[in-house]
N, C-alpha and C positions, 0 to 999 in steps of 0.2 A: 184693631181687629176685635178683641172683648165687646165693644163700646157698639159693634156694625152685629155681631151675635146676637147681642142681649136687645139691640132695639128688633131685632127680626124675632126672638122671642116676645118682647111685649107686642107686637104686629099680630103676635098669633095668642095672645091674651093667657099665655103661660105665665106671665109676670108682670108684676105693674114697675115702673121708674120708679126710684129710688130718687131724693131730693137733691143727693147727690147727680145722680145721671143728668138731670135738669138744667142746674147750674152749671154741669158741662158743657150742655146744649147750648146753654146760655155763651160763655166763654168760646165757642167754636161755633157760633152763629148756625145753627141748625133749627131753624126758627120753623122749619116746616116738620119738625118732629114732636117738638113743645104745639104745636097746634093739634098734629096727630091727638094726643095725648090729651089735650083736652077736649076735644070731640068723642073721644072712644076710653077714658080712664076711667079708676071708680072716683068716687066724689073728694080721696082727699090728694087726688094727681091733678086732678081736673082744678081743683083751688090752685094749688103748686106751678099748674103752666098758670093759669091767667094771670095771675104775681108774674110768672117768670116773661109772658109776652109786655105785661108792662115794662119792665126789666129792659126788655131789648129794643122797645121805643119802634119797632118797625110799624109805616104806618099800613103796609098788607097784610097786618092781624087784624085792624078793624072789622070785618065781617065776619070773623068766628069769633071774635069778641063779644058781638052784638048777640050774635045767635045765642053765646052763654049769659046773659042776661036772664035767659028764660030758662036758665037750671032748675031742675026741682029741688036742689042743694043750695039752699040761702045764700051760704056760704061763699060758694062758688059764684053766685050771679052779683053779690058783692065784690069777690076778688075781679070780677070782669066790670065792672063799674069803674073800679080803681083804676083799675088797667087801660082802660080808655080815658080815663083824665089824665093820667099820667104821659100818655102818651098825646093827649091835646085835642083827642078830639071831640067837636062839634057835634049834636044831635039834630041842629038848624036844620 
């Protein structure tokens, strides 16, 4: 119940995830939430999902993956690099 709260709070951008929240996401496959999250976080959530959609190997993160590529946060279009070889994929 906290856990359904607190993301309906970061939905309304009162609060960003916590690294911990993430890695929940991670562990309870909520893979559509860690996408949330890096489409709409500030730059150090938005590294933290593309790590974390690496993490969970799904290959329907490939196109918000791609899109973070084009971060204006280094950082972040690096973590989405990663995140996409890890997870195998192809740019062919």
């Amino acid at each position: 119940m906290l856990q359904e709260i607190k993301y309906i709070l970061i939905k309304l951008k009162l609060i960003q995830p916590s690294e911990r929240d993430i890695q929940t996401w991670i562990s309870t496959k909520k893979v559509k939430r860690i996408e949330y999250v890096l489409e709409h976080g500030n730059y150090k959530t938005r590294k933290l999902a593309a790590e974390a959609l690496g993490e969970t190997g799904y290959t329907s993160s490939v196109p918000i993956l791609f899109r973070a590529i084009n971060d204006n946060v280094h950082n972040v279009s690096i973590a989405a690099l990663n995140a996409l070889e890890i997870i195998g994929c192809d740019d062919d």
